[in-house]
Biopython code that builds the backbone (N, CA, C, O; Angstrom):
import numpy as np
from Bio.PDB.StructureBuilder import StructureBuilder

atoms = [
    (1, "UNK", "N", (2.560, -6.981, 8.338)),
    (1, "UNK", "CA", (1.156, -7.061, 8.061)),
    (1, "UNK", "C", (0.969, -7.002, 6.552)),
    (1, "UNK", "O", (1.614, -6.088, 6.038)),
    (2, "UNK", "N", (0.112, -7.885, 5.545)),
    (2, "UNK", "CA", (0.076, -7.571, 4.398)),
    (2, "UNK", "C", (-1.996, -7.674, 4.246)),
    (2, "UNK", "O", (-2.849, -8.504, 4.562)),
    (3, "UNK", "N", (-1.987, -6.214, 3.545)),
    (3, "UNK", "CA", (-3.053, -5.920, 3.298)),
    (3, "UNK", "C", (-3.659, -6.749, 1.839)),
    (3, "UNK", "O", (-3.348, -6.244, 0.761)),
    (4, "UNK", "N", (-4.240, -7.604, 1.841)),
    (4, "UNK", "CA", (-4.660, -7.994, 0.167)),
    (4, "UNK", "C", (-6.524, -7.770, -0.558)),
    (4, "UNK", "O", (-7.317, -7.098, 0.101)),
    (5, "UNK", "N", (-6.685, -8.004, -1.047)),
    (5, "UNK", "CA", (-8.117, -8.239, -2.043)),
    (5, "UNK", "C", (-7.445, -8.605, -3.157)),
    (5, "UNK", "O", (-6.849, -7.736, -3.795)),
    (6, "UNK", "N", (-7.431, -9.813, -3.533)),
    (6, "UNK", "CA", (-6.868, -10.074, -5.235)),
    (6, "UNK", "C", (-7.787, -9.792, -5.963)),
    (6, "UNK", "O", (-7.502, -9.927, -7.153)),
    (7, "UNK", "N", (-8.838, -9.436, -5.748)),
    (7, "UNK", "CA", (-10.136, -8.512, -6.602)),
    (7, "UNK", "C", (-9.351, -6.975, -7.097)),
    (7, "UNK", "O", (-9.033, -6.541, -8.204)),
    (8, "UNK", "N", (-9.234, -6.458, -5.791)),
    (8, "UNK", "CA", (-9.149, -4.913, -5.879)),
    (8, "UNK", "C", (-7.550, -5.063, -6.020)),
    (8, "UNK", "O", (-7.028, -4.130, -5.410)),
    (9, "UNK", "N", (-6.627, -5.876, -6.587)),
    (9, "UNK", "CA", (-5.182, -5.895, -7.558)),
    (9, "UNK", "C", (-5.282, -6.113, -8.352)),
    (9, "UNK", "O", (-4.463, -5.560, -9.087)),
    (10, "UNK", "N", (-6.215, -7.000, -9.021)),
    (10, "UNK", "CA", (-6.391, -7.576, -10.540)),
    (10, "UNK", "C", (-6.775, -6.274, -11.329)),
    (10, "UNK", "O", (-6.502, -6.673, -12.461)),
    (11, "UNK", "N", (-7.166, -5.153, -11.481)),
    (11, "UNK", "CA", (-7.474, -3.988, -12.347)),
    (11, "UNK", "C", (-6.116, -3.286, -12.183)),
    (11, "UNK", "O", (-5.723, -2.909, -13.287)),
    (12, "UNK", "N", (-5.351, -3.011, -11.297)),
    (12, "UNK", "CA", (-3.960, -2.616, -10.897)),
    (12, "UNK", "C", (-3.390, -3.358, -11.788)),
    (12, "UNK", "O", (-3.121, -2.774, -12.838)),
    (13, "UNK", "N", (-3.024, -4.817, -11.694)),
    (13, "UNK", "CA", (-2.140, -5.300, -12.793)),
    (13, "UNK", "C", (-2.312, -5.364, -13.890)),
    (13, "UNK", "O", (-1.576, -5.149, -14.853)),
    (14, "UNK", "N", (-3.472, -5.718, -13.783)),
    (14, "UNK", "CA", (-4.089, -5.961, -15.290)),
    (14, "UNK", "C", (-3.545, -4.114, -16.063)),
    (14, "UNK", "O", (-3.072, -4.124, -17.199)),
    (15, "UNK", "N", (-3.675, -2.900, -15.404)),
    (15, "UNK", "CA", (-3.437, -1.443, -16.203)),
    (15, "UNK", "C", (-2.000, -1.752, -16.168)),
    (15, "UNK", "O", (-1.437, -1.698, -17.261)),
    (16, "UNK", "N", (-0.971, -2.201, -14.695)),
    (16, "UNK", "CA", (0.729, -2.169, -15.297)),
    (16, "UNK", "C", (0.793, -3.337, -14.342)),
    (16, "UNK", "O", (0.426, -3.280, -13.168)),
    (17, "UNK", "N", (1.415, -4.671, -15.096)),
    (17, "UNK", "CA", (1.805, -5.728, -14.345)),
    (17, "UNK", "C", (2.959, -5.916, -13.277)),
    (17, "UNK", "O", (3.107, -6.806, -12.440)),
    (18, "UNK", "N", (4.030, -4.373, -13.676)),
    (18, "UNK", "CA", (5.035, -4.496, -12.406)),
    (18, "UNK", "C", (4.101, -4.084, -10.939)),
    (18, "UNK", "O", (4.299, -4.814, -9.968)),
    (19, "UNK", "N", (3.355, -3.226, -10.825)),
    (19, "UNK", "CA", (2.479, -3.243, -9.647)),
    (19, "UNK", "C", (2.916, -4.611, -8.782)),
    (19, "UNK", "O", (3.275, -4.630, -7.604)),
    (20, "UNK", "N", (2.813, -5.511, -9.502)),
    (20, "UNK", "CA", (2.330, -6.625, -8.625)),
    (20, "UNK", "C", (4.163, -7.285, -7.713)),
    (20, "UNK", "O", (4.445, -8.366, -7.198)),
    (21, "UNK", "N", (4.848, -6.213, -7.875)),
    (21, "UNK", "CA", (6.056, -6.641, -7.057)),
    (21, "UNK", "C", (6.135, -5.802, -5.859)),
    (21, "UNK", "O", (7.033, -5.902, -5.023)),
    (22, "UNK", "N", (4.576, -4.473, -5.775)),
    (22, "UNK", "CA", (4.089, -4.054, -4.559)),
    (22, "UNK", "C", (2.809, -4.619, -4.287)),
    (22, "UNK", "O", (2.200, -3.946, -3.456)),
    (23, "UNK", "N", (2.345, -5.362, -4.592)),
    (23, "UNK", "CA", (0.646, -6.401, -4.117)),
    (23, "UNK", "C", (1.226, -8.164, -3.796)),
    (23, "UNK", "O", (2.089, -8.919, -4.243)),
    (24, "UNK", "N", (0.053, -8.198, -2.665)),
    (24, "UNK", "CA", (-0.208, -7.226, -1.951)),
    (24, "UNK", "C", (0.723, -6.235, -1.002)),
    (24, "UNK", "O", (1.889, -6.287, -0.613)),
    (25, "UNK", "N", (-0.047, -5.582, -0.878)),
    (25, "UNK", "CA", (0.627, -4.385, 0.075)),
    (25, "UNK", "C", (1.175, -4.647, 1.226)),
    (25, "UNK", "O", (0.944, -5.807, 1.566)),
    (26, "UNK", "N", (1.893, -3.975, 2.073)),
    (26, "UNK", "CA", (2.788, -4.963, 3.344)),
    (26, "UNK", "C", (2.915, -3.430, 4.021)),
    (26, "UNK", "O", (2.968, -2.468, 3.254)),
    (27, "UNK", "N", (2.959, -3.233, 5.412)),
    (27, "UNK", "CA", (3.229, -2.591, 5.931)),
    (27, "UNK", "C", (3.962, -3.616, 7.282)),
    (27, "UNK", "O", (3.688, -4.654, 7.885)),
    (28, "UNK", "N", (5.220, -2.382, 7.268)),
    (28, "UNK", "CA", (6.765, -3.063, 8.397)),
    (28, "UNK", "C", (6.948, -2.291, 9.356)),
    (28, "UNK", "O", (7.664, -1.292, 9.302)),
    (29, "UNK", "N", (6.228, -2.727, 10.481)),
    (29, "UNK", "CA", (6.548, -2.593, 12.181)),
    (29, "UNK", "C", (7.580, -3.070, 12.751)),
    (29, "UNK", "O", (7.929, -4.240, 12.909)),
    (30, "UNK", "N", (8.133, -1.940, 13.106)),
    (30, "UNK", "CA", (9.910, -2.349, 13.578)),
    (30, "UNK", "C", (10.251, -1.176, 14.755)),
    (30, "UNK", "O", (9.801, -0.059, 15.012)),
    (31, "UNK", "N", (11.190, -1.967, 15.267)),
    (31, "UNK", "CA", (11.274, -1.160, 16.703)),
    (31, "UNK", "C", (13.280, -0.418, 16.390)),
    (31, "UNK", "O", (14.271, -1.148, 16.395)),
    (32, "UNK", "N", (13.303, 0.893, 16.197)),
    (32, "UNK", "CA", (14.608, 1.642, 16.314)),
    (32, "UNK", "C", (15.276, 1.179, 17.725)),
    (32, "UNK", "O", (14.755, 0.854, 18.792)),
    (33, "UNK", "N", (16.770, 1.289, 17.269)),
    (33, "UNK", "CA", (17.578, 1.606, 18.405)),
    (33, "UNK", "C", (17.041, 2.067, 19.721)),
    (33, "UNK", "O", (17.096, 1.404, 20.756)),
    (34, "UNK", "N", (16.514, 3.262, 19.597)),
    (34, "UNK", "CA", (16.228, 4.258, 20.648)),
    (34, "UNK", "C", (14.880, 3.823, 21.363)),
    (34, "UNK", "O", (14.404, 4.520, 22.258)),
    (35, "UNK", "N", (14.254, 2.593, 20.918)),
    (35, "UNK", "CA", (13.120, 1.887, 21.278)),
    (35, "UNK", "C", (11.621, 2.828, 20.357)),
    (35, "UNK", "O", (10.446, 2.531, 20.572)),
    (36, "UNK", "N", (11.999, 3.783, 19.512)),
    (36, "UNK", "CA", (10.540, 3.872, 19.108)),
    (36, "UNK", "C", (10.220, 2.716, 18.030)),
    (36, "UNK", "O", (10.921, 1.858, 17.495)),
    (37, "UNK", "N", (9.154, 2.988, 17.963)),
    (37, "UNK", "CA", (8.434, 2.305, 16.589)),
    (37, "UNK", "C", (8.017, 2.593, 15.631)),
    (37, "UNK", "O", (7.394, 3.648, 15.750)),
    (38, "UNK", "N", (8.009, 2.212, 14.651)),
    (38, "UNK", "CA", (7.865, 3.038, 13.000)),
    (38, "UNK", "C", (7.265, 1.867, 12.508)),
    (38, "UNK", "O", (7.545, 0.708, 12.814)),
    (39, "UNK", "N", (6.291, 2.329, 11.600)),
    (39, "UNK", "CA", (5.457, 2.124, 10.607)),
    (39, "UNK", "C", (6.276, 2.247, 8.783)),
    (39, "UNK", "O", (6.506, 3.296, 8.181)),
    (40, "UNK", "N", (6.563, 0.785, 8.280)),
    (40, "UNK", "CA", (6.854, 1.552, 6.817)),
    (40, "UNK", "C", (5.868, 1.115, 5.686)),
    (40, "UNK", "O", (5.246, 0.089, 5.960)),
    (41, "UNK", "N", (5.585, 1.695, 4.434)),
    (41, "UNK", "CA", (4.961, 1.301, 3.555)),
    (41, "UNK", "C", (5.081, 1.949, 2.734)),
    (41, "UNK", "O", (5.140, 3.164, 2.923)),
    (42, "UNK", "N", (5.168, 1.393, 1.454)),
    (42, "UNK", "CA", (4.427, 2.180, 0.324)),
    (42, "UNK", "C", (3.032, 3.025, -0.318)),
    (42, "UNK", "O", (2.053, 2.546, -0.890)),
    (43, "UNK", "N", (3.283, 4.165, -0.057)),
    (43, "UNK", "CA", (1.894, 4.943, -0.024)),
    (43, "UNK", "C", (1.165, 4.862, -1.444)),
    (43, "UNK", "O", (1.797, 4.677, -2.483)),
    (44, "UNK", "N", (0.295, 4.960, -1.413)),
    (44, "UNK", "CA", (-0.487, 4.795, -2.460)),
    (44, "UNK", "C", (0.022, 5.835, -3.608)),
    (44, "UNK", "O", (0.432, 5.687, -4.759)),
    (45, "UNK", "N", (-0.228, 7.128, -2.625)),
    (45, "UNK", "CA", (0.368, 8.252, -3.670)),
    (45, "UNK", "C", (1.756, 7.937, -4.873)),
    (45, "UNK", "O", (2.046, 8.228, -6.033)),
    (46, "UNK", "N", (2.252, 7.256, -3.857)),
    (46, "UNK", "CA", (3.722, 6.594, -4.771)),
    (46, "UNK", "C", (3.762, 5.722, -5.743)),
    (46, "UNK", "O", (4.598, 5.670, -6.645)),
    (47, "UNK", "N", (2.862, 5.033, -5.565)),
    (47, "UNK", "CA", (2.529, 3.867, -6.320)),
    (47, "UNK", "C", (1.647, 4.098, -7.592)),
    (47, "UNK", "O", (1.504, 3.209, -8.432)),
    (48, "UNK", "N", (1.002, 5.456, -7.710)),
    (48, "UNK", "CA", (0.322, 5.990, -8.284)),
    (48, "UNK", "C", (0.890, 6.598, -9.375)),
    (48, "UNK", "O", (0.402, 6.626, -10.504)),
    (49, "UNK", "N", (2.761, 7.476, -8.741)),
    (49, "UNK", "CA", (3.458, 8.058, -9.324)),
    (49, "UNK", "C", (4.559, 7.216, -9.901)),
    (49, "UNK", "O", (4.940, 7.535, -11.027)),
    (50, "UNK", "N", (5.088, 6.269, -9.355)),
    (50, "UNK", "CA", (5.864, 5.404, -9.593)),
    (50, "UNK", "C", (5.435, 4.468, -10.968)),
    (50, "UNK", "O", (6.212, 4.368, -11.918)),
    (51, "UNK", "N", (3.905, 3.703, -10.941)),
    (51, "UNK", "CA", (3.511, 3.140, -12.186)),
    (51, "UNK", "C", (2.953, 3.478, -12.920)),
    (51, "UNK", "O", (2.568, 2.759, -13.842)),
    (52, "UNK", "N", (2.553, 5.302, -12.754)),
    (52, "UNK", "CA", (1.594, 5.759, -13.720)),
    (52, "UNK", "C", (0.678, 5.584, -13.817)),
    (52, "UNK", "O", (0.308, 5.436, -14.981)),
    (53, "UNK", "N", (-0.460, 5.456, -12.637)),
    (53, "UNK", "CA", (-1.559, 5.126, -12.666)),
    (53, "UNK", "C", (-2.665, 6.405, -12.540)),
    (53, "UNK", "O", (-2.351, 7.591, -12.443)),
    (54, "UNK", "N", (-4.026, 5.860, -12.567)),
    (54, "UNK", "CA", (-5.088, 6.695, -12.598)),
    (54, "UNK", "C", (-5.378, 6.720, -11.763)),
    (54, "UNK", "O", (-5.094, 5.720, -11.104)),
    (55, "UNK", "N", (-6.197, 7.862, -11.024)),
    (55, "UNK", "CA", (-7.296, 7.754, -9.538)),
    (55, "UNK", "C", (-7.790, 6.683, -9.289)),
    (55, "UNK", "O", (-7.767, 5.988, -8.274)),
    (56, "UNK", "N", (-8.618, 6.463, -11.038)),
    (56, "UNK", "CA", (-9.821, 5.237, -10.327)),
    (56, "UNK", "C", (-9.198, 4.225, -10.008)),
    (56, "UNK", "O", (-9.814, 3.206, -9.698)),
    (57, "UNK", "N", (-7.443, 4.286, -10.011)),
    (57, "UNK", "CA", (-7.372, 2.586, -9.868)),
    (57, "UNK", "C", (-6.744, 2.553, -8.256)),
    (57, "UNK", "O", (-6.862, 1.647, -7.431)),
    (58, "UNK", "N", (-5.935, 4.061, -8.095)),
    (58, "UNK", "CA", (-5.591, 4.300, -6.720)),
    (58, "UNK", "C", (-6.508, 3.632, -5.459)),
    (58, "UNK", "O", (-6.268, 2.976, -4.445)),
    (59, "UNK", "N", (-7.327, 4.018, -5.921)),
    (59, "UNK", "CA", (-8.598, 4.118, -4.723)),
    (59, "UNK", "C", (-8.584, 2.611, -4.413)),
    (59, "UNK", "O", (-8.593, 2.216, -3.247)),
    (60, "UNK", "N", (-8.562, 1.803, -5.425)),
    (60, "UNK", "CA", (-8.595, 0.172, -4.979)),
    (60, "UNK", "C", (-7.466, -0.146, -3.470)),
    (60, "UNK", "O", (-7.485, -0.929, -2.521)),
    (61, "UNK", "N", (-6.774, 0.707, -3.838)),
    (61, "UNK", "CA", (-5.225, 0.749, -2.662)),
    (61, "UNK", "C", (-5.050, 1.702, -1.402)),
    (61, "UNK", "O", (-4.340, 1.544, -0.409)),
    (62, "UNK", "N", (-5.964, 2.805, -1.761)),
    (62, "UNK", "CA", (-5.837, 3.837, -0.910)),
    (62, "UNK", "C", (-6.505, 3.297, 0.304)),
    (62, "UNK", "O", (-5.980, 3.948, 1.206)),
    (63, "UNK", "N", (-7.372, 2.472, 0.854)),
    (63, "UNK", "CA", (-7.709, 2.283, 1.789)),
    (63, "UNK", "C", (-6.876, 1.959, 3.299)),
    (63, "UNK", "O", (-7.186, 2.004, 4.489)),
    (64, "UNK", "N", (-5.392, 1.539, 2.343)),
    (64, "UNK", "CA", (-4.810, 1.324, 3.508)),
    (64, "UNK", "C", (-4.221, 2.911, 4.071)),
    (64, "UNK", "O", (-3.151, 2.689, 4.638)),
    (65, "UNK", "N", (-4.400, 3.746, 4.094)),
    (65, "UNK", "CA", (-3.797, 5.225, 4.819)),
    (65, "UNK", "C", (-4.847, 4.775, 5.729)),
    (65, "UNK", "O", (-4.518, 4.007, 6.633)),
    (66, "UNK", "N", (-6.176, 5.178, 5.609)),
    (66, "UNK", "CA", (-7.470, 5.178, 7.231)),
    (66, "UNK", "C", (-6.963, 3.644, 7.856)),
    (66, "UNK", "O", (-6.919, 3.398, 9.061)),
    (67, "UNK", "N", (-6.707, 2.973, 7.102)),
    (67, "UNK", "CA", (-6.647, 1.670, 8.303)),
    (67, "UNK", "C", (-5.682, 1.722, 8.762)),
    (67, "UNK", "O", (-5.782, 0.879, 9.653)),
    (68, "UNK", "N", (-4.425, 2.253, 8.843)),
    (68, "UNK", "CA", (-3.613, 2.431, 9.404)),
    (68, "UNK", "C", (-3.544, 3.585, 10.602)),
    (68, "UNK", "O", (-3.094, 3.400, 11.733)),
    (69, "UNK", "N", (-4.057, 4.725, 10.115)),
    (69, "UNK", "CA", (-4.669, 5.533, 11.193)),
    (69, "UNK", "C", (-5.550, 5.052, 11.892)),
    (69, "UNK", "O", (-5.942, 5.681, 12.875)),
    (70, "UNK", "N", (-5.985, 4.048, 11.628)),
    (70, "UNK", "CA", (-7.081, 3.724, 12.695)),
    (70, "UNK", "C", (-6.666, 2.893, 13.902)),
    (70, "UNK", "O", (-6.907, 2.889, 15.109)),
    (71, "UNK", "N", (-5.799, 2.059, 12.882)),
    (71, "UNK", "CA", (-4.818, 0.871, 14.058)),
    (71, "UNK", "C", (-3.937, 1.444, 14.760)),
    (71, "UNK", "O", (-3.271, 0.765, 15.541)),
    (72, "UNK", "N", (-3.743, 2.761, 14.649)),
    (72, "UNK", "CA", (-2.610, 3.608, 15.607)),
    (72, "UNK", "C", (-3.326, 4.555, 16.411)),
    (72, "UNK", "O", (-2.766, 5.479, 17.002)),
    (73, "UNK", "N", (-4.414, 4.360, 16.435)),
    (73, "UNK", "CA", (-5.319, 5.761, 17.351)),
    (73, "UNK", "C", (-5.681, 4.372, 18.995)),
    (73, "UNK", "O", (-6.295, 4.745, 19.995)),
]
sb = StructureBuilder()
sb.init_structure("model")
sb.init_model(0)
sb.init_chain("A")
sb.init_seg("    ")
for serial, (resi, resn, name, xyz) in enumerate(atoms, 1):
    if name == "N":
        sb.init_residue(resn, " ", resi, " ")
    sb.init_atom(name, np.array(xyz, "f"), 0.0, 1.0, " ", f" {name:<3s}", serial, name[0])
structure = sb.get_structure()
């Protein structure tokens, strides 16, 4: 699944242009051995810590945590 707005990435790259080798965002549904299923992604929080970013720019990204909780409820 890849989450995008090239609106709400363009202030992300535009503050650090490697960002954009996580935009858009992708979350990977895959089924284990044992038959469960897992969810992977890069959390915002990481991405935050990883490029050195600010809140205000987090938030452009953070939306995907609730939509993901939402698609799993």
């Amino acid at each position: 699944m890849l989450f995008g707005n090239p609106e709400a990435g363009t202030p992300l790259r535009v503050a650090e242009s490697m960002i954009a080798l996580d935009l858009p965002l992708k979350v990977l549904a895959w089924e284990a051995a044992d038959g469960k299923v897992w969810l992977s992604y890069n959390d915002p929080d990481y991405l935050k810590q990883r490029f050195s970013l600010f809140d205000e720019l987090v938030k452009n990204i953070a939306v995907i945590k609730p939509l993901i909780n939402q698609a799993l409820q």
